[in-house]
Residue frames relative to the residue before (quaternion, step in Angstrom):
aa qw qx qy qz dx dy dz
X 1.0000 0.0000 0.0000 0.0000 0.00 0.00 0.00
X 0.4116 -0.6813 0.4969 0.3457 3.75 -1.08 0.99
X 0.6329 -0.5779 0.3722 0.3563 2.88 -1.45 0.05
X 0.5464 0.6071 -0.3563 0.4538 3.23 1.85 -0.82
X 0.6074 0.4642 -0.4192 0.4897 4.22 1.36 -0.27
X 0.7099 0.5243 -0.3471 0.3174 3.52 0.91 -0.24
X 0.6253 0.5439 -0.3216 0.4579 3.26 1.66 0.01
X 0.4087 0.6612 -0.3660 0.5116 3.01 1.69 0.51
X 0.5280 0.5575 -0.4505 0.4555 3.91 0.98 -0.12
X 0.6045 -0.6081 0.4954 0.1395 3.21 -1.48 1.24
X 0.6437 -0.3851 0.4305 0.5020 3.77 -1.21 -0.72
X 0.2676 -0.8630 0.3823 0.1939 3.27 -0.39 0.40
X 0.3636 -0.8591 0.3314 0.1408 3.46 -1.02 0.26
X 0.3977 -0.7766 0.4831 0.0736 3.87 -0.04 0.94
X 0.1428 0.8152 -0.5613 0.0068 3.63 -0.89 0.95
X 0.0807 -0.8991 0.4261 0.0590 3.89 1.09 1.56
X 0.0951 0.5538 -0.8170 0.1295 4.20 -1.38 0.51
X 0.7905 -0.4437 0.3101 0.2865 2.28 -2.24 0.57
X 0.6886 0.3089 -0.3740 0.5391 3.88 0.98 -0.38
X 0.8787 -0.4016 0.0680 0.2491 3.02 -0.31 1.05
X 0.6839 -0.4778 0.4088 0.3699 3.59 -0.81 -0.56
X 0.2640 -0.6617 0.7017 0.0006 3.52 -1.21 1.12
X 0.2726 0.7605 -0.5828 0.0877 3.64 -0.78 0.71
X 0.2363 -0.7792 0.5801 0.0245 3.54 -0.77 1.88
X 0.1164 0.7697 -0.6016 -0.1790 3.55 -1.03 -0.28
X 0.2951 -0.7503 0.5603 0.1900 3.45 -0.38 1.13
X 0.6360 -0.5313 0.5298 0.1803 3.18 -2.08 0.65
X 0.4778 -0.3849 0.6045 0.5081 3.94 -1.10 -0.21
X 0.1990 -0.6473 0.6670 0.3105 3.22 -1.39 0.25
X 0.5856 0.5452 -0.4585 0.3869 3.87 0.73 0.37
X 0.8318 0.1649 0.0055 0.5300 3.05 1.64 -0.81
X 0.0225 -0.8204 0.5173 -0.2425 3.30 0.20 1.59
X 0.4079 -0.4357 0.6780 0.4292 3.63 -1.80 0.33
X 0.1606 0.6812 -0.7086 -0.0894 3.00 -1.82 0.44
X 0.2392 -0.7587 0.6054 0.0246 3.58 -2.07 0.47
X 0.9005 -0.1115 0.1649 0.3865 3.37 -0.58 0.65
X 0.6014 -0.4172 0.2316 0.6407 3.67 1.45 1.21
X 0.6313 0.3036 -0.4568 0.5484 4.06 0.40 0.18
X 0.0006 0.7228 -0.6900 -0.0377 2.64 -2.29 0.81
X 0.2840 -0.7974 0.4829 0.2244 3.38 -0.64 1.04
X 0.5031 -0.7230 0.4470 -0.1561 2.64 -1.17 1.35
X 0.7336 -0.3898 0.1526 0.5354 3.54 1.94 -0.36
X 0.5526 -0.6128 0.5038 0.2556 3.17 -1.28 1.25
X 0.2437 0.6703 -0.6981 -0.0626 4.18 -1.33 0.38
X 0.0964 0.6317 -0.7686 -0.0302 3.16 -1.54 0.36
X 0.4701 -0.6691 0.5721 0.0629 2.49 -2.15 -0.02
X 0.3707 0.8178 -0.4249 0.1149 3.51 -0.94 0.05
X 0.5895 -0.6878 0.3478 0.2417 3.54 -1.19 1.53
X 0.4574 -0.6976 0.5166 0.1931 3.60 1.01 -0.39
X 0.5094 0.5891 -0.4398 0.4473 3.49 1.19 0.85
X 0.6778 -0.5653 0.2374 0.4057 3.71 -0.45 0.78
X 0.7847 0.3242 -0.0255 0.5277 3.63 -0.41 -0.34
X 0.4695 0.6599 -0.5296 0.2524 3.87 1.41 -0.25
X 0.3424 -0.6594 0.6319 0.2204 3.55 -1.71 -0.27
X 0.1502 -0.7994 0.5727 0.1021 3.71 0.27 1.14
X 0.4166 -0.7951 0.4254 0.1155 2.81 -1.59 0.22
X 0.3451 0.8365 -0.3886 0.1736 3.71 0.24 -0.53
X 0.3273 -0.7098 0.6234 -0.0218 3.53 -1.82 0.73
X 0.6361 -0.4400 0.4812 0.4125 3.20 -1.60 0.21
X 0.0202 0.7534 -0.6024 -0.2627 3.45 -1.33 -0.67
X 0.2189 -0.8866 0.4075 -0.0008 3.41 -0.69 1.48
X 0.1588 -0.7517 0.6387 0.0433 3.50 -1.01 0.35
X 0.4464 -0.5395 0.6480 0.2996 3.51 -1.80 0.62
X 0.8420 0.0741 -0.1886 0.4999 3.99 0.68 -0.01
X 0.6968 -0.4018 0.4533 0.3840 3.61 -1.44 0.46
X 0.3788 0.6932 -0.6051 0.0989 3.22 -1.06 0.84
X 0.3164 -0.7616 0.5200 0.2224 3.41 -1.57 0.58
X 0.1960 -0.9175 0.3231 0.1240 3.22 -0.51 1.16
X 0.2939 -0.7548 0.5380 0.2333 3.36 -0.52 0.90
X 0.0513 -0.7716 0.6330 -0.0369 3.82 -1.24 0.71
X 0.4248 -0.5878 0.6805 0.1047 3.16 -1.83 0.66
X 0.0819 -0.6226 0.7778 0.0250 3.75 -1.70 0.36
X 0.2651 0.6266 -0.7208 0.1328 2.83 -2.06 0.33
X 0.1574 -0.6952 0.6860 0.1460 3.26 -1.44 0.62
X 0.5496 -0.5905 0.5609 0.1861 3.09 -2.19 1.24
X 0.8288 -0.2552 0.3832 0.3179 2.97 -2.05 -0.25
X 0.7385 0.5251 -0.1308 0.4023 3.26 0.98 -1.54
X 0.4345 -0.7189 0.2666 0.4725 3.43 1.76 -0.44
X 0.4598 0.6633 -0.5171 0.2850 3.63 1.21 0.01
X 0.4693 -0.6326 0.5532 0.2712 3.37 -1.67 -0.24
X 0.2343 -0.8609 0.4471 0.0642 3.30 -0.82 0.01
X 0.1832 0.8879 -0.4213 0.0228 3.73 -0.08 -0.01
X 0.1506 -0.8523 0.4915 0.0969 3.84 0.12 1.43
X 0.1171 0.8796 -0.4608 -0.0155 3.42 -1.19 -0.14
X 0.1640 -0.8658 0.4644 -0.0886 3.07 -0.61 1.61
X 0.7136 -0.4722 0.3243 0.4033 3.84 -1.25 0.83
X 0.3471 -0.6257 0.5236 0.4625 3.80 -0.08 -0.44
X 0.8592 -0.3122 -0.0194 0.4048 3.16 0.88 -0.81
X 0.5166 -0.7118 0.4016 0.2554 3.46 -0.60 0.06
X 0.4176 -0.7164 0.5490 0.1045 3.92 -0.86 1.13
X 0.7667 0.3159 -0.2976 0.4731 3.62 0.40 -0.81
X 0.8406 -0.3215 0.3623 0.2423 3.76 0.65 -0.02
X 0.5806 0.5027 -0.2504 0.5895 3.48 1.51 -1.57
X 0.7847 -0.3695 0.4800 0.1315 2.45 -2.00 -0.05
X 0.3626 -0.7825 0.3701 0.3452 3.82 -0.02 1.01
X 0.4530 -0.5934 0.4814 0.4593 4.20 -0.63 0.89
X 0.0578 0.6883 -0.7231 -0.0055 3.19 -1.48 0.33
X 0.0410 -0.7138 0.6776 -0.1721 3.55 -1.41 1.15
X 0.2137 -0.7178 0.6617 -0.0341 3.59 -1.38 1.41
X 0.0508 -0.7626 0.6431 0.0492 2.97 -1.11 1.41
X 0.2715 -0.8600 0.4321 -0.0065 3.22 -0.66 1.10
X 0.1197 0.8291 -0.5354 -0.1078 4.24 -0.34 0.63
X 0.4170 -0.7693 0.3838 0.2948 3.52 -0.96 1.32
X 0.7241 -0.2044 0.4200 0.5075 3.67 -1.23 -1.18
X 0.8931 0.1460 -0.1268 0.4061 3.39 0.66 -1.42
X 0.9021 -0.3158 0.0514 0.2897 2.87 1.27 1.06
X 0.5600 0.6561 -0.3058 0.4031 3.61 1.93 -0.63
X 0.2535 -0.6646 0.6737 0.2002 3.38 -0.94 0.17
X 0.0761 -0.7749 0.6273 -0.0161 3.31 -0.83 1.02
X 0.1502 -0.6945 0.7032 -0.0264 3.78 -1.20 1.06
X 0.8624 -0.1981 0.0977 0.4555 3.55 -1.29 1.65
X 0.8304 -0.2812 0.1519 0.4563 3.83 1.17 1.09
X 0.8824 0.0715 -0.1925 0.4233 3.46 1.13 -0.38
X 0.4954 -0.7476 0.2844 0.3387 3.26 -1.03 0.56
X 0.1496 -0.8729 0.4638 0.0250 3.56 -1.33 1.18
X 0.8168 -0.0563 -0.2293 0.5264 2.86 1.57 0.76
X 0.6386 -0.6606 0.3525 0.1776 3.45 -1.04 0.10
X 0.0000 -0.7461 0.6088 0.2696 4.01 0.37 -0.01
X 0.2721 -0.7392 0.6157 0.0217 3.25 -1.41 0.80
C-alpha cells in the first residue's frame, strides 16, 4: 500500500482490557484504496503491549463503501473485543456485522475463530 493510500486513514480508534489493546482506523468513505469491486474500509490490529511483542492485524474489505459504526467491551475473562457494523444498508438486507475479538493469552479471534496469534 502507498503511502499516498495511507494518508487516507481517518482518526483512529482504541479499544484497551486487561488483554491488551484493539486499534481500528477507518478509511474516508469518499476516499478509499480500492481493487477489483473491493474496498477497504480500515486498518485493525492488535496487540498485548509487552516489549518485543509482534501484533497483528489486517485490512478490512468490502464490495461497497461503508462507514462502520462499532461497539467494545471487555469480558470477565479479561479479553477485549470490538464489533462492527455497516451503518447502513441500500438493498434492504440486513447491515454486515463482524466481531473481532483479542484474548489474555493472546488469540485474535474473527466472527468466532481464531486467525492469529500475538506473540
Amino acid at each position: 500500500m502507498s503511502l499516498q493510500d495511507l494518508g487516507r486513514l481517518a482518526d483512529f480508534k482504541t479499544i484497551s482490557g486487561d488483554a491488551g489493546t484493539i486499534v481500528f482506523w477507518p478509511f474516508d468513505i469518499e476516499d478509499h484504496p480500492a481493487r477489483a469491486g473491493w474496498h477497504i474500509i480500515g486498518l485493525i490490529f492488535a496487540r498485548r503491549g509487552d516489549l518485543g511483542e509482534v501484533p497483528v492485524g489486517g485490512f478490512l474489505w468490502a464490495r461497497r463503501p461503508s462507514h462502520l459504526v462499532g461497539s467494545s467491551g471487555s469480558s470477565p475473562d479479561g479479553s477485549v473485543s470490538a464489533t462492527f457494523e455497516a451503518d447502513k444498508s441500500t438493498d434492504g438486507c440486513q447491515s454486515p456485522r463482524f466481531k473481532f475479538t483479542l484474548k489474555s493469552g493472546g488469540e485474535v479471534l474473527a466472527g468466532g475463530k481464531v486467525i492469529a496469534i500475538v506473540k
